[in-house]
Every structure is written in structure tokens, then in C-alpha cells.
C-alpha positions in Angstrom: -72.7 116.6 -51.7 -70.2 115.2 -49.2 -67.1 115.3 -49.9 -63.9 113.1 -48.7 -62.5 114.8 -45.8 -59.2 115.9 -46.1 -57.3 113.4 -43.9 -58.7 110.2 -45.5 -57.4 112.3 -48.8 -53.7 112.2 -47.3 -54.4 109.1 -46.0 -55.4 107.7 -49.7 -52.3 109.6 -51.1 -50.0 107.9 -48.4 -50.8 104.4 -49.6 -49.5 103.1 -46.4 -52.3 100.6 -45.6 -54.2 98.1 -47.8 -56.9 99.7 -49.7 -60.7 99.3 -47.4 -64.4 99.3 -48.4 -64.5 103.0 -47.2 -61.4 103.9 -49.2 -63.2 102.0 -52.5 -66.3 104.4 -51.7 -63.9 107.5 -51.3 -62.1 107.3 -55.0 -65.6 106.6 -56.4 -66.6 110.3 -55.3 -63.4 111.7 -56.0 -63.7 109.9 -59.7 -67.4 112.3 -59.8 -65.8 115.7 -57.8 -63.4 117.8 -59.5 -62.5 119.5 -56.2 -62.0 115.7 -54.3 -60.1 114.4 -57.6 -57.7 117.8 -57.7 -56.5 117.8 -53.7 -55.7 114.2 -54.2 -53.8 114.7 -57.2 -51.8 117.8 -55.3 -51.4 115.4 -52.1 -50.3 112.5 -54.0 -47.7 114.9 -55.8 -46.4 116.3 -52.6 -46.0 112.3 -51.6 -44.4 111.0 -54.7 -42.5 114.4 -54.2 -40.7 113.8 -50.6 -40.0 110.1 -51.4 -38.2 110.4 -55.0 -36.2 113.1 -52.9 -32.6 113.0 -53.0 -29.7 113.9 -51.0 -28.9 116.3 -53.6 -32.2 117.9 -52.9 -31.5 118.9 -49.7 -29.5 122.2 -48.9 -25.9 121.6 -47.8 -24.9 122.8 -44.1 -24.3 126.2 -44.3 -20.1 127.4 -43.5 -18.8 127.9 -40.3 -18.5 131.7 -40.8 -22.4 131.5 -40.9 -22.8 129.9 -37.3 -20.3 132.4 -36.3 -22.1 134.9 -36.9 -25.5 134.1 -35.8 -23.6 133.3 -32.5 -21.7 136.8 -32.4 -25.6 138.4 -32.9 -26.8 136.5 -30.0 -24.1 137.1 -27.7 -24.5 141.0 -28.2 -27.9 139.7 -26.9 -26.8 138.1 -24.1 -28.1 135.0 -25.2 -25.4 132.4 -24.2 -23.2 131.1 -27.1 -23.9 127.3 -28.5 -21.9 125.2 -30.9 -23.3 125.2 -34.4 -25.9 122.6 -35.0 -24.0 118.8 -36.1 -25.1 117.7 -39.8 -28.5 115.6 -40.2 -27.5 112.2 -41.8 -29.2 110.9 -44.4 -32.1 109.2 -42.7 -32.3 112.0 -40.7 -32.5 114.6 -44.2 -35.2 111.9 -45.3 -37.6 111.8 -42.5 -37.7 115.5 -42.4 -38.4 116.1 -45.9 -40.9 113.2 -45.5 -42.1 115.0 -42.4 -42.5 118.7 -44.3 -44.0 117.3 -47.1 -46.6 115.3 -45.2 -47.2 119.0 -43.0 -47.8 120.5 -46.3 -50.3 118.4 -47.2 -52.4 118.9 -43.6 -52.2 122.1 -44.4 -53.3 121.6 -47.9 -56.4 119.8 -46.5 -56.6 122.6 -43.9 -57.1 125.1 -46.6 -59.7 123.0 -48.7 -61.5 122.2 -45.6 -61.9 125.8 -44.5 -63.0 126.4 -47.8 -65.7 124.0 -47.6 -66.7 125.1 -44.7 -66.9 128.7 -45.9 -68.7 127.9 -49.1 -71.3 125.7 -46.6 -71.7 128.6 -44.5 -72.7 131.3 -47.6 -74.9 128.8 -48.8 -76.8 128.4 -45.3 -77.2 132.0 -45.0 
């Protein structure tokens, strides 16, 4: 059995583009494969996930005493001091938990595909 590859999974979860003849084909096998239907489920959680996401989510900038001290540890390195990194904004928080969440779901695939590919490979030898 062939089954969906993992990027045309994420791609399905996205939802970004209108629905094709190849993506009809792809949620008629992952209607028949348990392993197909449960990735998408997981990628489609990880979506719905990062773009419910609130500010609130997000961790708050850590206190100033914290930069201070990462910059007093590097100094005693002679690494050169820097000014503690400015806020991300709020589109900024939401295209990187957007970003991290679509990461985690290459991974994700990643995973399942290596796992195909070691369950083809014990059944070819």
C-alpha cells in the first residue's frame, strides 16, 4: 500500500490552497489507513493549534536581571557584551509560533516517513 507522503499530509492539514484531484485521492486513502488518517489528525492539531494561539500563550520577556546575567557569563568568556534582545510584537510572536508549529509537523512527517521506510526495509529483507 502507498501511502500519502508526509508533506502532502501537512500540506492537506494547512488548508492553504483549494482542494485538487490528487488531494480528493489522498483523503480517500487516509479515510482506508489508520496510520495516514492518525498523522493527519496530529498535523491538523498542531495547525488548529498555532493559529487559535494567543498572546497569552506566549512566554513573557524574561527581566532584565536575566540578560544581565547571561551577559556577565559571557564576558568572563570574552565573548563581547550585547544589549538584551528587543521584544517580538505581536505579528512577530505569531509567525514564530506559526513557524514552530509548522517545524513540528516536518518533523512529525520526518518521523512517520522514517518509519515507513524502516518497516519497507524489514519487509524486503
Amino acid at each position: 500500500m502507498v501511502h500519502v507522503e508526509p508533506a502532502h499530509l501537512v500540506e492537506l492539514a494547512l488548508r492553504n490552497t483549494p482542494p485538487t484531484d490528487d488531494d480528493a485521492e489522498a483523503l480517500r486513502h487516509v479515510e482506508r489507513c489508520d496510520r495516514c488518517r492518525d498523522e493527519l489528525r496530529m498535523m491538523t492539531r498542531v495547525v488548529t493549534a498555532a493559529r487559535s494561539a494567543e498572546l497569552v500563550d506566549l512566554s513573557a520577556t524574561p527581566p532584565e536581571r536575566v540578560w544581565q546575567r547571561i551577559t556577565q557569563g559571557l564576558s568572563r568568556e570574552s565573548a563581547p557584551s550585547r544589549p538584551p534582545p528587543t521584544p517580538l510584537g505581536r505579528s512577530a510572536k505569531r509567525k514564530l509560533l506559526v513557524a514552530l508549529a509548522l517545524a513540528l509537523a516536518v518533523v512529525a512527517g520526518a518521523v512517520v516517513a522514517g518509519g515507513v521506510a524502516r518497516h519497507m526495509l524489514k519487509r524486503n529483507v
